[in-house]
N, C-alpha and C positions, 0 to 999 in steps of 0.2 A: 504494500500500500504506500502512496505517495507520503509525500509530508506533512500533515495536515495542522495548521496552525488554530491553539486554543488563545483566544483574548478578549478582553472587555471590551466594546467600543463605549462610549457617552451618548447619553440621551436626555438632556438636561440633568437633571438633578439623579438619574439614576445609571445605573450600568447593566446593557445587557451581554450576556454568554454569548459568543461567536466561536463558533468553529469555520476556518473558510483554508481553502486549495486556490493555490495560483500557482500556474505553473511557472518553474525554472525554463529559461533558455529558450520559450516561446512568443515567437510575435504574435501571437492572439490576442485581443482586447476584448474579447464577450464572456458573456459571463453568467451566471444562473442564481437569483435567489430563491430558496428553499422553505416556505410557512406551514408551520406546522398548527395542527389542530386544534381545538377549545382547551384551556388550561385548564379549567373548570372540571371537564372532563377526561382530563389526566394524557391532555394533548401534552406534548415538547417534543424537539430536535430528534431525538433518538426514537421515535414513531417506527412506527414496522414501515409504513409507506414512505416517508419522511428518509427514512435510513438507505431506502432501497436507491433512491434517488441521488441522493448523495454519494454513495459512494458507488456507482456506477459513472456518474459525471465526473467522479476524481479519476476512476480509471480509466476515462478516455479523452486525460488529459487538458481538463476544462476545467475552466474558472469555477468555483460553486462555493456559495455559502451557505450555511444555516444559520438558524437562531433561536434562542428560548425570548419568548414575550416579558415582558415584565412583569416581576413577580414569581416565575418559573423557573425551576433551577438557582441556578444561582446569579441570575439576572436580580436585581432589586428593583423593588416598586411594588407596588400593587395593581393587576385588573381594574382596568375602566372600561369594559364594554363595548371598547369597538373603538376609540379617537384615539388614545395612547397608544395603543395597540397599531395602529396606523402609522403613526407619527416612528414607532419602531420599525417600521419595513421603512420608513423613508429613509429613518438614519443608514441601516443599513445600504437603500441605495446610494445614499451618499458617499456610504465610506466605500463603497465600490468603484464610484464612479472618479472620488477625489483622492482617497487614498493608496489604491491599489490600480486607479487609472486605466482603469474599463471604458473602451467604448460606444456598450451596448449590454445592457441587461435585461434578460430574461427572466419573467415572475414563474414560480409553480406554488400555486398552494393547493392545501389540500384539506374539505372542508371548512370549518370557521377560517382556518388560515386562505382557504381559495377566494370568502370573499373578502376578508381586511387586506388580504396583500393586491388580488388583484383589482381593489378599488383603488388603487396606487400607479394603476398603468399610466393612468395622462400628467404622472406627478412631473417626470422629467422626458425629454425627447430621445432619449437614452435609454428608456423602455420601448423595446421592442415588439412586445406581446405577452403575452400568459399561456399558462396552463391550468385548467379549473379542474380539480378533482373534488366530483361531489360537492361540488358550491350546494351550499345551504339554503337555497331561493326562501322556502317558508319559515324560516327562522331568523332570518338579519330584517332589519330595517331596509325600507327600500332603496331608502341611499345608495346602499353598498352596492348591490345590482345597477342602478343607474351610473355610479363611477364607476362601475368597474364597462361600459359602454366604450368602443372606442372603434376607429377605422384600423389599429391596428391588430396582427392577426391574433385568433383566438382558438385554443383546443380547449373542448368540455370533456372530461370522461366520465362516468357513470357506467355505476353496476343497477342491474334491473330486477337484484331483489334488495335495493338499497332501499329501507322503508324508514330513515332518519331524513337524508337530502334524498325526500321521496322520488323515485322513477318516476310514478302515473303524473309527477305533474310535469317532470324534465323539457319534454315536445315544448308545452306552453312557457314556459322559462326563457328556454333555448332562442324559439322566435323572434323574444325581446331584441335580439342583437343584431347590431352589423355584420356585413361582409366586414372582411372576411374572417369565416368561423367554421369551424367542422367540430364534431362530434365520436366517439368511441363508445360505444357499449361494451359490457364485460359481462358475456353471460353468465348467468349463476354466482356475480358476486354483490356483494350487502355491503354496507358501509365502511365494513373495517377491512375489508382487500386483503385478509388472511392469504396465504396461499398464491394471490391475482398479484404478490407484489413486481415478479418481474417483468408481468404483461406490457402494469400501467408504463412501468420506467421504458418501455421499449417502444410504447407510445409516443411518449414525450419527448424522448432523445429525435426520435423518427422527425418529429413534429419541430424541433427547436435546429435539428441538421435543416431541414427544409429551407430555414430563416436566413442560413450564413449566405 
């Protein structure tokens, strides 16, 4: 396994947990962030799905970060519901984009993390699309579905015995959105992608090669 670098970044007043890969001796500048699940719900970094993702993007040589929300791990702070939590995927865009001098990131989140991070797409001109696993349509505020809106491109994945980010309503969700958007079904998988984990990532990588 590559090198994988553990560090705090700042977020005003608190700090969260960063694990991120950037490659040695490569002129590549794109790059992937990684949001993980509802903390509430015993979401962080190290997610089955979350993990699958990550370290497949480090072994094929590509920028990738993750990160625990505030409050999680050993990030400080507390949950606020969706705006702090936002404001944390920004930082980390930033520190991609300023620190580590990215020049183009990629959103993947997954669940709660699919809508707060990729309600974050139109943050900078430096995101270039998302990846939505199991975006949560009946349960975030409408906001989040409306910013997460954009002419840039979009992959939705969904499993169709998912009955949390319910299937029966996915179709009517989905519509809501601009070109360009495609979608993945996983048959026979439910919310939590036991087993589905190398499908989605083989999804995504497909889907975010497309973009270069």
């Amino acid at each position: 396994m590559p090198a994988i670098q553990d560090i705090f970044i700042p977020n005003r007043s608190i700090k969260l947990e960063v694990e991120y890969f950037k490659p040695e001796n490569d002129t590549s500048r794109d790059s992937i962030l990684i949001i993980h699940p509802h903390p509430q719900f015993g979401g962080d970094m190290y997610n089955n799905v979350i993990s699958s993702i990550f370290k497949t993007f480090v072994n094929e040589n590509i920028a990738a970060l993750r990160f625990n929300f505030r409050g999680v791990g050993n990030s400080t702070g507390n949950h606020t519901d969706g705006e702090g939590e936002r404001s944390d995927v920004e930082v980390c865009i930033d520190f991609l984009i300023e620190d580590l001098n990215m020049e183009s990131v990629f959103l993947c989140g997954y669940s709660y993390g699919a809508a707060i991070g990729c309600s974050s797409v139109n943050y900078s001109e430096k995101v270039i699309g998302y990846a939505a696993v199991s975006f949560p349509f009946d349960f975030m505020d409408e906001s989040y579905k409306k910013d997460s809106q954009t002419i840039k491109p979009k992959l939705f994945i969904q499993g169709n015995r998912d009955n949390i980010a319910r299937f029966e309503n996915f179709n009517k969700h989905f519509n809501f959105f601009n070109e360009p958007k495609q979608y993945k079904i996983i048959d026979g998988a439910d919310h939590f992608y036991w087993g589905f984990e190398d499908e989605i990532t083989r999804m995504i990588l497909a889907f975010y090669l497309s973009l270069q």
